[in-house]
C-alpha positions in Angstrom: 81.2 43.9 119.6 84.2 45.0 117.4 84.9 48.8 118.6 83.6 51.3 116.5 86.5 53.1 114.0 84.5 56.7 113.9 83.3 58.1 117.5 80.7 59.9 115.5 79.0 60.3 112.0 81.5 64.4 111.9 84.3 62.1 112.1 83.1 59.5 109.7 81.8 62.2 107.3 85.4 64.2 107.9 87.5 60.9 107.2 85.2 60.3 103.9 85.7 64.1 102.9 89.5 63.6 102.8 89.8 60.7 101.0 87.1 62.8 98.8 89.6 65.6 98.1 92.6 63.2 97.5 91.1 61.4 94.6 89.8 65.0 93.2 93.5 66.0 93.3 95.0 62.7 92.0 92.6 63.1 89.1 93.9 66.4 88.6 97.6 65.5 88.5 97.0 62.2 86.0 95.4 65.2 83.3 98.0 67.2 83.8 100.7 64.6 83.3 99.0 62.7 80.4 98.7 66.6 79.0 102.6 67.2 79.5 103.0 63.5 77.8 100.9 63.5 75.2 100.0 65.9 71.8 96.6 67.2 71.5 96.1 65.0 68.5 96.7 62.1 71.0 94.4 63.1 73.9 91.8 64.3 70.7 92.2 60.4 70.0 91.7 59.1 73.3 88.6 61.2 74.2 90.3 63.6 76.3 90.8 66.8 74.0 89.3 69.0 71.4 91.3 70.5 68.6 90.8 73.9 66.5 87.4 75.0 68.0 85.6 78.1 66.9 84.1 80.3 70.2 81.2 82.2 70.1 80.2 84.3 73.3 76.5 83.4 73.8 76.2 85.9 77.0 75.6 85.7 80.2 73.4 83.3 82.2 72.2 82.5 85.6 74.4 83.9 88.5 76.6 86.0 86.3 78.2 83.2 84.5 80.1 83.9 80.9 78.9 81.0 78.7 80.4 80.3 75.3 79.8 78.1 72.6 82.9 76.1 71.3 82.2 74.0 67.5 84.3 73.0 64.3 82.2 73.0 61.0 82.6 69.2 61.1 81.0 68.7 64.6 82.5 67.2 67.9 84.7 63.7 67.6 83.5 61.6 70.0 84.6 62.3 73.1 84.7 61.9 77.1 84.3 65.4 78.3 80.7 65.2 79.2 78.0 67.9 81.1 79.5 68.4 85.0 83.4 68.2 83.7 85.5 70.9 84.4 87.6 71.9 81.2 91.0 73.7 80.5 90.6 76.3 77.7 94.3 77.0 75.5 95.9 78.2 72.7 97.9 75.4 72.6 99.7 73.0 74.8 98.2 73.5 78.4 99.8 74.1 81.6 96.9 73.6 83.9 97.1 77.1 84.4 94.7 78.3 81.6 90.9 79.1 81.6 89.1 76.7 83.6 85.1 76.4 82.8 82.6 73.6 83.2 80.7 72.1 80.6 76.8 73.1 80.7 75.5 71.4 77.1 76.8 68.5 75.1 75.5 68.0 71.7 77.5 66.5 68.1 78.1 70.0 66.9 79.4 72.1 70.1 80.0 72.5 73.7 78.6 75.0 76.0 81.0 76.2 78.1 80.4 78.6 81.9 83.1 80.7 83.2 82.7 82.9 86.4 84.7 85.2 84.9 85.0 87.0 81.3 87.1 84.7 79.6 90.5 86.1 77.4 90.1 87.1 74.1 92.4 83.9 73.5 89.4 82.0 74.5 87.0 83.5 72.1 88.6 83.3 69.0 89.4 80.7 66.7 91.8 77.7 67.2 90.9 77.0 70.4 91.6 73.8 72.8 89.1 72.3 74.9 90.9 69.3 77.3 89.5 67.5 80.1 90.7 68.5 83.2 88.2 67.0 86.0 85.0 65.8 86.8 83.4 67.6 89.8 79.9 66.1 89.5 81.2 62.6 90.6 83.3 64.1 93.2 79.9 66.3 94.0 77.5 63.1 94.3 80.1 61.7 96.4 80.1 64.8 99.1 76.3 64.3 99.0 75.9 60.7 99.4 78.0 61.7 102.7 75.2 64.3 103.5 72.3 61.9 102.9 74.2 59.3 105.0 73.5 62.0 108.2 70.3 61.3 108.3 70.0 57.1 107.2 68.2 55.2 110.5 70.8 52.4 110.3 73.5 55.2 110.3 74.9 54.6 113.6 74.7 50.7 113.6 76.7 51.2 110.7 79.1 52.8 112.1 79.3 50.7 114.8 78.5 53.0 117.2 75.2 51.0 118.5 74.3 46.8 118.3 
């Protein structure tokens, strides 16, 4: 029998976690060099960015979150930002140091957007860019699939750790 890699499901689940976190930030750094690269009518092409939106400040919600509505009078252009992805909110060209929110609702004529914190009047006025920044729900599904894995009866033959 071929010697098991992980002594124990902690280090497999430890291994998995890094690899996790490298991808998250490699995702991270390819946004923020394709926003350096590109304009915002580009990455509004591609799927990856949302030009001149309107805010409107619906409230707050669940857990103290600041939600906002973000539209243009002609609806939403097709795009890739989808429910779960984290967002960067500008005036302009971003950094990657801006507003970060997540994107609760998705329908043709706006996005719903949740902040923990009150977000600048910047972000609430008119003009407004939405671009994709990352998206934590795959990178969520992925720390929980290492959860679930914990308690699978073929876990440890798996791992090699039994025959």
């Amino acid at each position: 029998m071929k010697k098991a890699r992980f002594s124990s499901y902690e280090d497999y689940r430890e291994h998995f976690r890094k690899l996790i976190n490298l991808e998250r930030k490699a995702q991270t750094e390819t946004h923020l060099k394709e926003i350096k690269l590109l304009s915002g009518k580009e990455r509004e092409k591609r799927g990856r960015a949302i030009l001149n939106l309107r805010a409107k400040l619906l409230g707050r919600g669940l857990g103290g979150i600041y939600l906002v509505r973000y539209s243009r009078p002609e609806g939403i252009p097709k795009t890739e930002i989808s429910v779960g992805d984290v967002v960067l909110v500008s005036k302009g060209k971003p950094t990657g140091k801006e507003l970060q929110g997540t994107v609760v609702e998705k329908t043709k004529y706006y996005l719903v957007i949740a902040f923990t914190e009150k977000p600048p009047s910047y972000a609430l006025g008119k003009s407004v860019r939405v671009d994709l920044f990352s998206n934590e729900v795959t990178f969520k599904r992925m720390e929980k699939a290492l959860e679930y894995f914990k308690e699978h009866s073929l876990r440890d033959f798996i791992l090699g750790l039994v025959k």
